[in-house]
MARLOPA-323805 format. One record per residue (C-alpha): residue in three letters; z, x, y. Coordinates in steps of 0.2 Angstrom, whole numbers, plus 5000, padded with zeros to 4 digits. Layout:
N
Ala Z X Y;
...
***
This chain:
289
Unk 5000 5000 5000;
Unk 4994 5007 5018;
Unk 5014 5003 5022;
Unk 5021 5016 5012;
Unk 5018 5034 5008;
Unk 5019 5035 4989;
Unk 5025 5050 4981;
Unk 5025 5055 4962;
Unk 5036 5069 4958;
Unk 5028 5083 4951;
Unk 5011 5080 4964;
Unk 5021 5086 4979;
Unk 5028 5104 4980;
Unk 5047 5104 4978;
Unk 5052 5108 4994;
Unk 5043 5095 5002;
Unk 5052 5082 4990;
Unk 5069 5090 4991;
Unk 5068 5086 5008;
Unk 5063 5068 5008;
Unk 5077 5064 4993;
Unk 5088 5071 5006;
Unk 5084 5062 5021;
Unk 5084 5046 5010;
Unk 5100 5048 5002;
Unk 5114 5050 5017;
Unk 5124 5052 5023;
Unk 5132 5062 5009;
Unk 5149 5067 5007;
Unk 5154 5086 5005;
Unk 5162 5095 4992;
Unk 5168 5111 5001;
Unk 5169 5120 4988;
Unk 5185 5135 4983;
Unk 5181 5144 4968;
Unk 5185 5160 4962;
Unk 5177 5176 4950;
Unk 5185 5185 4935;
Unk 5190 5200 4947;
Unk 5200 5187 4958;
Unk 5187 5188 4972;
Unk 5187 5170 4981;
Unk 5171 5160 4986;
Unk 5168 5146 4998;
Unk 5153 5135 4999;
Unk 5150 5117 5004;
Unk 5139 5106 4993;
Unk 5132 5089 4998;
Unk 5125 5083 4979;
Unk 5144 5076 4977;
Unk 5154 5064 4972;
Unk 5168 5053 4964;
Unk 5162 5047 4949;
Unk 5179 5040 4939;
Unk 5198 5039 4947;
Unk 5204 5037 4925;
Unk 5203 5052 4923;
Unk 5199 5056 4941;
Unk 5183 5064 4941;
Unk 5175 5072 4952;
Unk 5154 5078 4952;
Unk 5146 5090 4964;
Unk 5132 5102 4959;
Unk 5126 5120 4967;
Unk 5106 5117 4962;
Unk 5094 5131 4957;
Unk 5087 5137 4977;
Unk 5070 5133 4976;
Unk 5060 5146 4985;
Unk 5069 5158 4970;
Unk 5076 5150 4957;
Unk 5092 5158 4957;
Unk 5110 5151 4957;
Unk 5125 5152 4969;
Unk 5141 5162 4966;
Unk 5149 5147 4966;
Unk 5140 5143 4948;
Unk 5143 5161 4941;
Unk 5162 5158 4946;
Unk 5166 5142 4937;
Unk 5157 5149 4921;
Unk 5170 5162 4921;
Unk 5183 5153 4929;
Unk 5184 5134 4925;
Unk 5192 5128 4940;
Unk 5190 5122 4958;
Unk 5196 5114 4972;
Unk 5186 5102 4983;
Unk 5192 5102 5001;
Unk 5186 5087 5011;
Unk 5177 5092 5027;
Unk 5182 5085 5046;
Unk 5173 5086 5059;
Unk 5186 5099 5068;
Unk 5180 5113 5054;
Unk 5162 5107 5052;
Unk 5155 5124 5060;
Unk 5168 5133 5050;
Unk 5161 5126 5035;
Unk 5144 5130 5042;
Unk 5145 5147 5043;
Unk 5152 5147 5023;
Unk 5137 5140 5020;
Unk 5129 5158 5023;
Unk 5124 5166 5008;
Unk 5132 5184 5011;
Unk 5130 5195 4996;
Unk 5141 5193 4981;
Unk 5159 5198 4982;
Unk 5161 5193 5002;
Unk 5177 5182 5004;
Unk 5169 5167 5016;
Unk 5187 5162 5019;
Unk 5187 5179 5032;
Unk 5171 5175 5037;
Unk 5175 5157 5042;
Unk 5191 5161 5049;
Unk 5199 5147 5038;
Unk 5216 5149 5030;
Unk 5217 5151 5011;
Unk 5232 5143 5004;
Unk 5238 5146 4986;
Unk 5235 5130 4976;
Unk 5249 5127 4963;
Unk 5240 5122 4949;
Unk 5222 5130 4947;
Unk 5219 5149 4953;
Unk 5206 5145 4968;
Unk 5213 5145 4984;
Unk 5213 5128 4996;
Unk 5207 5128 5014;
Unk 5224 5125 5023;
Unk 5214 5116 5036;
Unk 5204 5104 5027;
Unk 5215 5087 5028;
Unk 5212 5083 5010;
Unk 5210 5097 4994;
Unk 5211 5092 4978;
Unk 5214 5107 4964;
Unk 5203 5105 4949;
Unk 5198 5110 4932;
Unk 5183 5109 4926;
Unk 5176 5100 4910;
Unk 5159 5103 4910;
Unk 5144 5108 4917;
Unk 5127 5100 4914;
Unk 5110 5108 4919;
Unk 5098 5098 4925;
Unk 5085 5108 4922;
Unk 5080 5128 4923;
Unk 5066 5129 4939;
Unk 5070 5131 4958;
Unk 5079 5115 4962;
Unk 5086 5108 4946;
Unk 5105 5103 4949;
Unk 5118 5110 4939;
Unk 5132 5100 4935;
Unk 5149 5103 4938;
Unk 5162 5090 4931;
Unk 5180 5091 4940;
Unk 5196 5082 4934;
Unk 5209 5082 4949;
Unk 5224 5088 4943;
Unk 5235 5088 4959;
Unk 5227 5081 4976;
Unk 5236 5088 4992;
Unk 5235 5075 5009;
Unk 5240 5081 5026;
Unk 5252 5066 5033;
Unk 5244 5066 5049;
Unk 5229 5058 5043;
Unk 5240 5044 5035;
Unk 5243 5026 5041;
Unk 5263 5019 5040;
Unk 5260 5012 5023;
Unk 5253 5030 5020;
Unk 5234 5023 5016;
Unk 5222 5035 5023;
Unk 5215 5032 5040;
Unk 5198 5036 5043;
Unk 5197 5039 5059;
Unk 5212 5051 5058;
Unk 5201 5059 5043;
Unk 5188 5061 5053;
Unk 5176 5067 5040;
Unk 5160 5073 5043;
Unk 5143 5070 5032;
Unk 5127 5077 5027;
Unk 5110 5071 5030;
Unk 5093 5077 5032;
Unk 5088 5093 5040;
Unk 5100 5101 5052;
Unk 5109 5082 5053;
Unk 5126 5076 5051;
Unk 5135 5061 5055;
Unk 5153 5058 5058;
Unk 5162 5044 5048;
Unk 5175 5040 5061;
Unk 5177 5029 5078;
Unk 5160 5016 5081;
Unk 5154 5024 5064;
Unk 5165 5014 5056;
Unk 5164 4996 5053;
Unk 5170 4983 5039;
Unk 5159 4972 5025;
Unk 5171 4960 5016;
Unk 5169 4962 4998;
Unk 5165 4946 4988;
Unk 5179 4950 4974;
Unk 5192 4934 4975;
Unk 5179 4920 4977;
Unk 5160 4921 4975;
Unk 5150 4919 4990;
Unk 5137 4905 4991;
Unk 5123 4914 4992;
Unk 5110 4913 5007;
Unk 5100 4901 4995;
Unk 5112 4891 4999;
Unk 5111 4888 5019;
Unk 5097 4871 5025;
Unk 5081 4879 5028;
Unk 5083 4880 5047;
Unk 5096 4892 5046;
Unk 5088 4900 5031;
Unk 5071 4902 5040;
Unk 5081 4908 5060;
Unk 5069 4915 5071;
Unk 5086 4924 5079;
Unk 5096 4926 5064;
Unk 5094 4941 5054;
Unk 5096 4947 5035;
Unk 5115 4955 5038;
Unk 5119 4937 5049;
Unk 5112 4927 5033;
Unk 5122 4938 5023;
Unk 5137 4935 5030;
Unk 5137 4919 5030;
Unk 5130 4916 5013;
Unk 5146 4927 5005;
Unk 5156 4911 5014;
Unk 5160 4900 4998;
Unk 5154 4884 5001;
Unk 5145 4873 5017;
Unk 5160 4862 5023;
Unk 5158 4844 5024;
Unk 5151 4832 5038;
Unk 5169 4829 5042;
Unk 5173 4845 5044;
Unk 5158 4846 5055;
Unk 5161 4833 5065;
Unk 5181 4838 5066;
Unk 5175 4853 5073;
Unk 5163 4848 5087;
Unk 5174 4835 5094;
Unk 5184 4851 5097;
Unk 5171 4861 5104;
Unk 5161 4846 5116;
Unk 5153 4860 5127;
Unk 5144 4867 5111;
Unk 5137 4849 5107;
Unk 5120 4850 5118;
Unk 5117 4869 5118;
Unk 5099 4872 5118;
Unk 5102 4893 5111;
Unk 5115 4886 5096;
Unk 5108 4902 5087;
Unk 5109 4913 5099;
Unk 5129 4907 5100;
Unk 5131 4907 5081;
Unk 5125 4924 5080;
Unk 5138 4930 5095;
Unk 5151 4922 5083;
Unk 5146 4930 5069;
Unk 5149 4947 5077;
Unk 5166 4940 5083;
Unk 5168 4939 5065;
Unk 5171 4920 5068;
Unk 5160 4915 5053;
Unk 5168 4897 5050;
Unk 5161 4892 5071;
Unk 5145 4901 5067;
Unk 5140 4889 5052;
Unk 5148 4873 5060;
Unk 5138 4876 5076;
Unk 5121 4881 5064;
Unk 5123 4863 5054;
Unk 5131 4853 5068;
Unk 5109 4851 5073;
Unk 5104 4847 5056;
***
């Protein structure tokens, strides 16, 4: 189709494709990954093919692929072959140049916590050092690791069980949840991008666990079909559980006369909906039917 450029892995030279996997899959979180060699020399890398895959047992997965312009692996693969263990520090945005510079691929042996200027805390349960500053590092040991594949590019998995997780306090809330603007983490994306998961960044989707939504099937056509409304208004509405009744509708316009003989009811329903005022939104939208 004209509206779409098609690929087929395999007719497109690696680099090219590695970089339109990444720019399609982000933001991604990063594995800032403390490992350490047999000699007790400590490496530091950050890794963006990561994530949690299980909390029983808690599992984590990140993976240092094959470079492509080379096909070699990183000292961080080599050190966990030898020394099955790692912790993954969480990166926040006040050390995301720090963990920049770690990302340099100095020659085997140099310790990037000196070249990053970021403290190297002992852990207490695996021998890789943490990164005192990162708000979250989780010590872990690792269970396997599964290559992908043996040419320039091909991921190597590495599975990590947590064994301890260590959380700074001042990122907690009172009932010592995290708070993610306090976190303030940082993700990857295409290119040279980030993007900060904290402050405007953040916003909430209700999950449809208790009571299944309605569906937008559900909704009359003319709401359905809104010229104004879009997909993420329909779809908040459809995760409501049911249309209420005409006497509900009718209870509610009597308290809300001024509404009655709007002209823009859509435009309205849709400010409600981003007032998270769901229940007006639908009443308004069926009070012209």
């Amino acid at each position: 189709m004209d509206n779409y450029l098609e690929i087929i892995p395999g007719q497109i030279k690696t680099r090219f494709l590695h970089s339109y996997l990444l720019a399609s899959v982000s933001p991604r979180p990063i594995a800032f990954a403390s490992t350490i060699s047999k000699d007790g020399v400590p490496n530091l890398a950050p890794f963006s093919f990561f994530n949690v895959f299980s909390s029983n047992p808690p599992m984590l997965i990140f993976s240092p692929a094959r470079r492509v312009r080379d096909n070699t692996t990183k000292h961080t693969l080599g050190n966990v072959m030898e020394v099955p263990e790692v912790v993954v520090n969480v990166v926040s945005h006040s050390i995301v140049h720090q963990m920049n510079l770690a990302s340099t691929e100095y020659p085997d042996g140099v310790n990037e916590f000196i070249k990053s200027g970021l403290t190297a805390l002992p852990s207490d349960i695996v021998r890789p050092y943490r990164v005192a500053e990162a708000p979250v590092q989780m010590e872990c040991k690792v269970r396997e690791i599964k290559p992908l594949g043996n040419q320039g590019g091909a991921g190597q998995l590495i599975f990590a069980e947590v064994v301890k997780m260590h959380i700074n306090r001042s990122i907690l809330n009172e009932d010592e949840s995290i708070n993610p603007h306090k976190i303030d983490l940082v993700a990857r994306m295409g290119g040279n991008l980030y993007c900060r998961a904290s402050q405007e960044a953040v916003f909430e989707v209700e999950k449809p666990l208790d009571i299944p939504g309605m569906g937008i099937d559900a909704l009359p056509p003319h709401i359905r079909f809104s010229q104004v409304l879009t997909g993420n208004d329909l779809g908040m509405l459809g995760n409501m559980a049911s249309l209420p009744t005409q006497h509900e509708i009718q209870d509610w316009m009597r308290a809300n006369p001024d509404l009655k003989a709007a002209a823009n009811k859509h435009e309205i329903a849709q400010t409600f909906i981003r007032q998270g005022k769901k229940t007006d939104a639908l009443m308004l939208l069926l009070s012209e039917a």
